[in-house]
C-alpha positions, -999 to 999 in steps of 0.1 A, spaced: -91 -63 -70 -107 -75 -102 -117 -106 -91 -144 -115 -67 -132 -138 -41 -150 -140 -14 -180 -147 -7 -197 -114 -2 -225 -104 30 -263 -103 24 -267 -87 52 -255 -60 75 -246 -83 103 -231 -107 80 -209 -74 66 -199 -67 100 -189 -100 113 -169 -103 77 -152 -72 85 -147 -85 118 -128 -115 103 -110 -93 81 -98 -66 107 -84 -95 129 -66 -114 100 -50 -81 89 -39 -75 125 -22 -106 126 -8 -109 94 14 -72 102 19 -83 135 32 -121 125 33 -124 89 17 -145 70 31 -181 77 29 -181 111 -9 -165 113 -34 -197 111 -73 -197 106 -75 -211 140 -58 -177 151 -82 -153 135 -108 -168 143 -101 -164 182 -88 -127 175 -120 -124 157 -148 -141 178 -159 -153 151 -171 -192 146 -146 -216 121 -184 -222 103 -187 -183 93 -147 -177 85 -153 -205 64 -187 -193 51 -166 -162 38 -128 -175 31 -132 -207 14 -95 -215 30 -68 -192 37 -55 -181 10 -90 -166 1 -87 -146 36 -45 -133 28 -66 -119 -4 -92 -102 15 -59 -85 35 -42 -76 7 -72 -58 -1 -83 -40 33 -41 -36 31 -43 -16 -4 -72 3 7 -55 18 45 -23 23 25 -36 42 -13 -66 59 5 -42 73 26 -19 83 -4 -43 90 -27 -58 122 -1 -20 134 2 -14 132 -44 -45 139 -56 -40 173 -56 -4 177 -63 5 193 -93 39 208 -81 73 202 -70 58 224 -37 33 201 -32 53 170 -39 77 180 -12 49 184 15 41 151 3 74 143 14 73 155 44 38 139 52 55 105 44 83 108 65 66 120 99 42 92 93 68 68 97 90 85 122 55 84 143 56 47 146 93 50 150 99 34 117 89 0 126 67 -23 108 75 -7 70 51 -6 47 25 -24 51 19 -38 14 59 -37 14 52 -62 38 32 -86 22 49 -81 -11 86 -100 4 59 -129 15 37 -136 -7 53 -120 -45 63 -160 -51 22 -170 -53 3 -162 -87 -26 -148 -73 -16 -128 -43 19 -116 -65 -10 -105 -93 -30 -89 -62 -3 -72 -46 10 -62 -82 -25 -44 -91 -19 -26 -54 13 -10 -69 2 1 -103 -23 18 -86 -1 41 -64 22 45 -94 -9 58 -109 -12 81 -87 23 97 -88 22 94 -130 -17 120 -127 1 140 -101 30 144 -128 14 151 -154 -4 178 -133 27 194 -124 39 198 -161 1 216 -172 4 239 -139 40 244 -158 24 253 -188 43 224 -203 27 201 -226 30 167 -208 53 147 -221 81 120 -208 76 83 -198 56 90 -173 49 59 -161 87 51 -160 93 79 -137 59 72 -116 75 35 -107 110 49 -103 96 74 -74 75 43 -61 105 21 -60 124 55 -40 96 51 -16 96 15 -15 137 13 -5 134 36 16 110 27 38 127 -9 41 160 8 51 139 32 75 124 -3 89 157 -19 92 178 9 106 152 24 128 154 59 111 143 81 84 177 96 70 174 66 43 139 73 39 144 112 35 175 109 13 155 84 -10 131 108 -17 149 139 -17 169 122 -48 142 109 -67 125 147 -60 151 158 -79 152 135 -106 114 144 -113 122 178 -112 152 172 -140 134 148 -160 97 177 -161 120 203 -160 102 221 -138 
């Protein structure tokens, strides 16, 4: 995130017991959602004292910004290793594939996890602008691997793009609710599949 929100550690022990409060926040926040974790919550998950959460998180909502963060980093540092490479429809299918045994591994529950936090918390300036930041990213990384794919082509790259990056972001994103909701992948799979195709239409590839 742009902004600086936290207080940030001057020390490594400081770092750690931040992280600390940040790993047990996150936990509860996927496990419960947002509402229903409190600050009195984390800071028995976390063994932390209510002086240093507060030292960090000047309230809550600081702390739901600190997940949204350690969220965004779990969920486009795993993406990012799977696209940053792609540069063809091959590669974009074993992408794919990647996505859908990752969720069939946890059985399809629990969705995505900035998915998640996105049906919570999109009503709230700062953590809608947060959680908004999270997704351009990942569309950004669909709109390089694109654009990839056309110069492997020998195509000159051309298109919206960015259109087409959010369209396959939005495939992703609907079909990893219905996965959640139905407890199985076929959504999830035939999401993707069709907007596989569409890409492939729109590059001509």
């Amino acid at each position: 995130m742009n902004e600086n929100v936290t207080a940030m550690p001057k020390t490594a022990r400081g770092a750690a017991t931040r992280a600390r409060i940040v790993d047990a926040a996150t936990a509860l926040v996927r496990k419960r959602g947002v509402a229903s974790t409190t600050i009195d919550a984390v800071i028995e998950a976390s063994k932390a004292s209510k002086s240093q959460v507060y030292h960090y998180f000047a309230d809550k909502d600081e702390l739901v910004l600190a997940v949204i963060q350690r969220q965004a980093e779990c969920v486009l540092g795993t993406h990012e290793g799977l696209l940053q490479k792609l540069n063809s429809l091959t590669g974009l299918r074993r992408w794919r594939d990647a996505v859908v045994e990752l969720t069939d591994r946890t059985n399809c529950a629990g969705g995505c996890p900035l998915g998640s936090l996105a049906a919570e918390l999109s009503e709230t300036p700062r953590t809608r602008a947060a959680l908004a930041e999270s997704f351009a990213r990942w569309a950004g990384y669909f709109e390089a691997a694109f654009a990839r794919m056309q110069t492997r082509a020998g195509k000159k790259p051309t298109g919206d793009l960015k259109a087409l990056s959010e369209a396959m972001l939005a495939s992703l994103q609907g079909g990893l609710l219905l996965a959640q909701t139905l407890r199985s992948t076929r959504p999830l799979e035939l999401a993707l599949d069709m907007a596989i195709e569409h890409v492939a239409a729109r590059l001509e590839l």
